[in-house]
C-alpha positions in Angstrom: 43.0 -69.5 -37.5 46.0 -69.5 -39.3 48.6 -66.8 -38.2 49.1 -63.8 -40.6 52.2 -63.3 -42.0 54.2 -60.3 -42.9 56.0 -60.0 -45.6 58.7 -57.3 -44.6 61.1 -57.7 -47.7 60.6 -58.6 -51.2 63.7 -61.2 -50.9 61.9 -62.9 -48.9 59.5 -64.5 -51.7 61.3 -64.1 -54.6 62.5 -66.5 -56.9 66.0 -66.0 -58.2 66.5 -65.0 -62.2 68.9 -66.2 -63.9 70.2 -63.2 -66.0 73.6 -61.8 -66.8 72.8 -57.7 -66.0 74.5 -54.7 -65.0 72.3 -52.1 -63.3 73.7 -48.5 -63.2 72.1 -46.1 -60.8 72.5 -42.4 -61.1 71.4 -39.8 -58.7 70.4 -36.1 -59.7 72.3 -34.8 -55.6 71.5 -30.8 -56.8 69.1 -29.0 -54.4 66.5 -30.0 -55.6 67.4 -33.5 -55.3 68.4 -33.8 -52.0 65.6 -35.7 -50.6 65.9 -38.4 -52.9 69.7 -38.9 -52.7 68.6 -39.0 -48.7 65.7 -41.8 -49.3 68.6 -43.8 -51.1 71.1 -43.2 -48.0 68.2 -44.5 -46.2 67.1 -47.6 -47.9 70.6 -48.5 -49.7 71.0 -52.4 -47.9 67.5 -53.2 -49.0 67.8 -51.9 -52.3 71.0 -54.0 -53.0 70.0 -56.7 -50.7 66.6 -57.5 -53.2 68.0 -56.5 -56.4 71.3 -59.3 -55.7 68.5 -62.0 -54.2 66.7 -61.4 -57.3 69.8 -60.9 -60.5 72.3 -63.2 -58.0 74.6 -62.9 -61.2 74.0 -59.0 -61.5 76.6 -56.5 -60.6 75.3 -52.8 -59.5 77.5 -49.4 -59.8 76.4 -46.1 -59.0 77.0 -42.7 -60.0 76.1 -39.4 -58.7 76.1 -36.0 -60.2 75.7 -32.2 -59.9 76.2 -29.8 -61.8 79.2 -28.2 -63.9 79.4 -25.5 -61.5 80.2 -27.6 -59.0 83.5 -29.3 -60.6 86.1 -28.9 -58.2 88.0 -27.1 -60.5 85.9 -24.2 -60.1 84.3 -24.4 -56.8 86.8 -27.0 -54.8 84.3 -28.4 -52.4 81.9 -30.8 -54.6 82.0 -32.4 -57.6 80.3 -32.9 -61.0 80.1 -36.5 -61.4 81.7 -39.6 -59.0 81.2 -42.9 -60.2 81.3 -46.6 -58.4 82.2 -49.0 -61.0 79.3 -52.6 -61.4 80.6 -54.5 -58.6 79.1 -57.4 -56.4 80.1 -56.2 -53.0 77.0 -55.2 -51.5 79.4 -53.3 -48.7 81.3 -51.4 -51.2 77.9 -50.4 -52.7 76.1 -49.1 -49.9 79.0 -47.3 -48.5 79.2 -45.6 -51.7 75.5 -44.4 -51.2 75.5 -43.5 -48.1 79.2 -41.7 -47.9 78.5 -39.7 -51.2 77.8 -36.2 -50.0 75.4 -33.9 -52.1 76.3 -31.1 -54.2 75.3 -26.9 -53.1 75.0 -25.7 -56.3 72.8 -25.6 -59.2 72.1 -22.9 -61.4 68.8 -24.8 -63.2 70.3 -27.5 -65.1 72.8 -30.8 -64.3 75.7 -32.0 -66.1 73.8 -35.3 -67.2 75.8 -35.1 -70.5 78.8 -36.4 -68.3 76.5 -39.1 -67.1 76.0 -40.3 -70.0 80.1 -39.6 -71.9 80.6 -42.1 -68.4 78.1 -44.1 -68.8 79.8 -45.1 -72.9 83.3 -44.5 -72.2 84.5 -45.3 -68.4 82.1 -47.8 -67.3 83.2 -51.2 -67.0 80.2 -52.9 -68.5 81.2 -57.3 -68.5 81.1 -59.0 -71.4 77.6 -60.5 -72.8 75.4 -58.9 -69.7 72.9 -56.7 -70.7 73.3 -53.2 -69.8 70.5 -51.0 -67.7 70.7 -47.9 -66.5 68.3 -45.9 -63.9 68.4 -42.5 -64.4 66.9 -40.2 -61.6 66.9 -36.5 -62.4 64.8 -33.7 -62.9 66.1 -31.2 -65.1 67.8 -30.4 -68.5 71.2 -30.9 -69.0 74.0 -28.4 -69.4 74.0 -26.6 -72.5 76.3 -27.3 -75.5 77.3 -23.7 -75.1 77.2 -23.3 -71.2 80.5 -21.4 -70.4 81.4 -24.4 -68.2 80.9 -26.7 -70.1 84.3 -26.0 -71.8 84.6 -29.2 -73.5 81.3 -28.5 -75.4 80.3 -31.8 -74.4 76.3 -32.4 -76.0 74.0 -34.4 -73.9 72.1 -35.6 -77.3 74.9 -37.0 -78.7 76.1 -38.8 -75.7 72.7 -40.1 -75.9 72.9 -41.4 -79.1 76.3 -43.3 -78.3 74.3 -45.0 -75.7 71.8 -46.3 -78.0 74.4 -47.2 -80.0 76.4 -49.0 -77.0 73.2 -50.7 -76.4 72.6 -49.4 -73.0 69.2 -49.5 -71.8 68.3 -46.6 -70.2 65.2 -46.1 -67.4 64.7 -42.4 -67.1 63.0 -42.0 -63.6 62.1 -37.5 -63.6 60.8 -36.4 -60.4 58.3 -33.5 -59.8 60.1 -30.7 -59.7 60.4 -26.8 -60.3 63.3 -27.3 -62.8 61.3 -30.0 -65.1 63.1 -30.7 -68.3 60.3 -33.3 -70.1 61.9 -33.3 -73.3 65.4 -34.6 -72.5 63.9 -37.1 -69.9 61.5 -38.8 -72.5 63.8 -38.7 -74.8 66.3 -41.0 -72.5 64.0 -43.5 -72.8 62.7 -43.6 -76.3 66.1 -43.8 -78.0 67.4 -46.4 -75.9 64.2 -48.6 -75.6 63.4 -48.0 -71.6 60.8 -46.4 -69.8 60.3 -43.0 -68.9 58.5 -43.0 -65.0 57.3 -39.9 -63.1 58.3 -40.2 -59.5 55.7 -38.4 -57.9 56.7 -38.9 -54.1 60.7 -39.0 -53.8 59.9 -41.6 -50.7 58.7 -43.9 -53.2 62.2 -43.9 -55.2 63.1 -46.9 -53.6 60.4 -49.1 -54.7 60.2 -47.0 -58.6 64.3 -47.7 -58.7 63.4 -51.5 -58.2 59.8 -51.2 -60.6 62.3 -50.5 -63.4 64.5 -53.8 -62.3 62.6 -55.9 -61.4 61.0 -55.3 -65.5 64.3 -56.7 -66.9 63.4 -60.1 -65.1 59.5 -60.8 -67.0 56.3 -60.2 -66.4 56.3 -63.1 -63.3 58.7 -60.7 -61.1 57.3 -57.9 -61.9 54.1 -59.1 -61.0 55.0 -60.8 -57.4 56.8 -57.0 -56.4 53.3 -55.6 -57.4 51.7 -57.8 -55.4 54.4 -57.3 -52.6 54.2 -53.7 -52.9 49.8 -54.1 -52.3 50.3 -56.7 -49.3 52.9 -54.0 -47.9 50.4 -51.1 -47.8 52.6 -49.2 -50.2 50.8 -49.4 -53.6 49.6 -45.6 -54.2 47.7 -44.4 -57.2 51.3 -42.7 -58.3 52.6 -46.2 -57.8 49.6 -47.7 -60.2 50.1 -44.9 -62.4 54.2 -46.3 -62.6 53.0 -50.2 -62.9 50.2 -48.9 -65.8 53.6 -47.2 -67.7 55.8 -50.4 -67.3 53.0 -52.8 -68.4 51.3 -51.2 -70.8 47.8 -51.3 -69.1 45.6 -48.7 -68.1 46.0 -47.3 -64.8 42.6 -48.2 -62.4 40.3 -46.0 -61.7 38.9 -45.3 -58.3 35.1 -43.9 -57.4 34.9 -41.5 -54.6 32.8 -38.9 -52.9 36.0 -37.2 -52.0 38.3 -35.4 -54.8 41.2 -37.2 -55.6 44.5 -34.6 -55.0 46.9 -34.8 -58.1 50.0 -37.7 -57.3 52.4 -34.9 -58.5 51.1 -32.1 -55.9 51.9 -32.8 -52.5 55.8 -34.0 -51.5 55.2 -36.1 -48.1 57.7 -36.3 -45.4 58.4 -37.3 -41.9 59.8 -35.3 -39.4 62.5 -37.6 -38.2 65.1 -36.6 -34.6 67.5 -35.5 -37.3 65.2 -32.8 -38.8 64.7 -31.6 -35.1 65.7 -29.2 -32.6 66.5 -30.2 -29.2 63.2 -30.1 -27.7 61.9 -32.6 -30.7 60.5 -29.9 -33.5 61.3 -27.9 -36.0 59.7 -24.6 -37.5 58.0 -25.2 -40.8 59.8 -22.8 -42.7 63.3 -24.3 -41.7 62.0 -27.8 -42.7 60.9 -27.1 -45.7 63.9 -24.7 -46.7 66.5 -27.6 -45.4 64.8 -30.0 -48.0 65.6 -27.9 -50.9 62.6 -26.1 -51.5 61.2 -22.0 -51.3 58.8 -21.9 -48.2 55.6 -19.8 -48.8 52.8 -19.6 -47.2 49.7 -21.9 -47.0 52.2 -24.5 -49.2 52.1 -26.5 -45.9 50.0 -29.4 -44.2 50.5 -30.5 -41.1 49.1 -34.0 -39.4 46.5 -33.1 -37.0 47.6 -34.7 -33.9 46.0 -32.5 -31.0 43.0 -30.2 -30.5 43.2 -27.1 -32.6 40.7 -24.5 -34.3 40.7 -24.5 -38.2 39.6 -21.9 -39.5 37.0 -22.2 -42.4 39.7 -20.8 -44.8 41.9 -23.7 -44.5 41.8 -26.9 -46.8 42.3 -30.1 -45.5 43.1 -33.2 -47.1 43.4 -36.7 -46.3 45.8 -39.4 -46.5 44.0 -42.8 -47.4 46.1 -45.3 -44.3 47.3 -47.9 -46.8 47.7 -46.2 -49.9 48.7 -43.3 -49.7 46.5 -41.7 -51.6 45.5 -38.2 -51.1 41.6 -36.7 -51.3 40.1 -33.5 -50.7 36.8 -31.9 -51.1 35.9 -29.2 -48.5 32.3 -29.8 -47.4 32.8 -33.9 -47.9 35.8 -34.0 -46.5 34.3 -32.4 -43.0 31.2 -34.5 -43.6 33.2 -37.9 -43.3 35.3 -36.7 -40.6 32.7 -34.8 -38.8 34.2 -31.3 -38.4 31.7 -29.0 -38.4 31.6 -26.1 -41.7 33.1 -23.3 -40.9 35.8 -22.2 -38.1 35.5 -25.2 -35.5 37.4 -26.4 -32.8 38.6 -30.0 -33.4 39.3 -32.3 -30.8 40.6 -36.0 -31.9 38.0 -38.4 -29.9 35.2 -36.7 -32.0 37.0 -37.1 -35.4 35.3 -40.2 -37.6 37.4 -42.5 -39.9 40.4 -41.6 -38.4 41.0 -45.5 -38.6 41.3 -44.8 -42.3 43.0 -41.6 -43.0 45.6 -39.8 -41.9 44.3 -35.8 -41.6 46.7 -32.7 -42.7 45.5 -29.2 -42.2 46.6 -26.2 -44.3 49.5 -24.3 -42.3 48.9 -20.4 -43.1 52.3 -19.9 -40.4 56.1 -19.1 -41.0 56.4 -20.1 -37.1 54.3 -23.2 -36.9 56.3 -26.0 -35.2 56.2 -29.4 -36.8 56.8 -32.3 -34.2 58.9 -35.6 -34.5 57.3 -38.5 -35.6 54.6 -36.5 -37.7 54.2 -36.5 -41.6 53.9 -33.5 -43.3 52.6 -32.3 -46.8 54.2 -29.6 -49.1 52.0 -28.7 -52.1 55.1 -28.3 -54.9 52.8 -27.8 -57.8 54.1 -24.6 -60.0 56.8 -24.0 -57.2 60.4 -23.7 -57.8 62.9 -24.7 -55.6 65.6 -22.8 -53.9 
């Protein structure tokens, strides 16, 4: 039998496309941001890495921005916007990513109006290359008349100079508290991109290189597609993304269990970093450190261990493979085989746990998550801090 192999990186298959481009990447690092801007620190040298084995004659700048009030000028310790110029030096690039510290401050909205005065007026676009921009951000930009905003700088008619400028823009709005539809569509349809919902911030990685790899054709887009199925990392939000870019409908999937909304649950893992010395972390802390307003029964942590749960608590599943997230009360016990009502829960006597990862609803401010572990925060209607 032929020996399976494992495709660990898309650069590894792809065929080279021979297209003059600039990418442009900007960052939303407010609060409520954080955990993307962290993903990118993360995944930087394989995000340049794939996009240059893909565009070899591409060049790739970055920019990252807060929020007015934190200008230097008026707070001294952050700044608004700071900006890497399209270069080709994959080492210069990634430094810049993973050196860039985040902004404290937000007070609800972003100063993506400078984003875009950069994007038409300081950026060093080349000659004849076609110019994209990824745009990652979740709310509305600073108002005309926002007492910061003392140039009276308008984030629609720095919009329209990028139309104008021909600067293709890929507005990528993430599921926050602080959601801003309006502005984010409206990147897209006046500059002739996309506008794509990142559902899980762990996914911006592969949504950043969705939008990309659509500059290169339908053949491209199609292989990473394919990549991102063979890789086990092709989630219905990720469907939902491929369904936008093509034009397609998304599929459709029959279950016993009920499918949990893309756009509810954030997913993380507790890494050594998030942890204390003895290799956890109490929930609250966690979820506070990532931006967002802990409350009660928000939480789901992986059973890993025996424990009661009570009949109150809902649990949901993780599909191993996809990602994708059911629940169901009585059907979910049914496949798993945890008794109805308050049961004690021991691993060995748990079905399909071959398939699913399990997360039980936390109902505790001192619960204390473990290293190594995934855990779900349901973000739906919440605001962050």
């Amino acid at each position: 039998m032929a020996k399976k192999v494992v495709v660990i990186s898309f650069e590894d298959t792809v065929k080279p496309v021979d297209l003059l481009v600039d990418f442009m990447i900007t960052i939303d690092t407010t609060p409520s941001m954080q955990y993307v801007q962290h993903q990118a620190r993360q995944n930087a040298a394989t995000l340049v890495r794939e996009l240059k084995a893909t565009f070899p004659r591409c060049k790739i700048g970055f920019m990252f921005n807060g929020d007015l009030s934190d200008d230097p000028q008026h707070r001294g310790d952050a700044y608004s916007v700071v900006v890497l110029q399209p270069t080709d030096h994959v080492d210069d690039i990634v430094k810049f990513i993973r050196e860039t510290p985040s902004t404290h401050l937000a007070r609800g909205h972003a100063a993506y109006q400078e984003v875009l005065w950069q994007a038409t007026t300081q950026v060093r676009w080349r000659a004849g290359a076609d110019r994209v921009m990824i745009m990652i951000g979740d709310t509305a930009p600073n108002d005309v008349n926002d007492p910061l905003n003392r140039i009276r700088r308008d984030a629609y008619e720095e919009l329209s100079r990028a139309a104008r400028n021909k600067i293709k823009i890929h507005a990528i709005q993430c599921p926050t508290g602080t959601r801003d539809v309006r502005f984010w569509k409206a990147l897209a349809l006046q500059t002739g991109g996309h506008y794509l919902e990142l559902y899980q911030f762990h996914e911006v990685l592969d949504i950043i290189e969705v939008a990309c790899f659509n500059e290169a054709g339908t053949d491209v887009l199609a292989a990473f597609e394919e990549f991102l199925r063979k890789s086990g990392r092709y989630s219905r939000a990720m469907d939902a993304t491929f369904a936008t870019i093509t034009g397609r409908k998304p599929t459709t999937r029959r279950s016993a269990l009920t499918p949990v909304s893309p756009s509810r649950f954030q997913v993380f893992e507790i890494t050594e970093d998030d942890c204390d010395d003895d290799g956890k972390i109490a929930i609250k802390a966690f979820v506070e450190n990532q931006g967002f307003k802990y409350e009660k029964g928000r939480g789901f942590y992986e059973l890993a261990r025996t424990e009661t749960i009570q009949e109150y608590k809902e649990i949901v599943v993780m599909e191993r493979g996809t990602g994708d997230m059911f629940t169901g009360e009585d059907n979910i016990r049914r496949i798993l085989n945890i008794p109805v009502g308050r049961a004690k829960v021991s691993l060995r006597d748990i079905e399909n746990l071959d398939k699913y990862h399990i997360f039980v609803q936390s109902t505790s401010v001192n619960r204390r998550l473990v290293e190594g572990a995934m855990f779900l925060y349901d973000i739906d209607g919440l605001r962050t801090n």
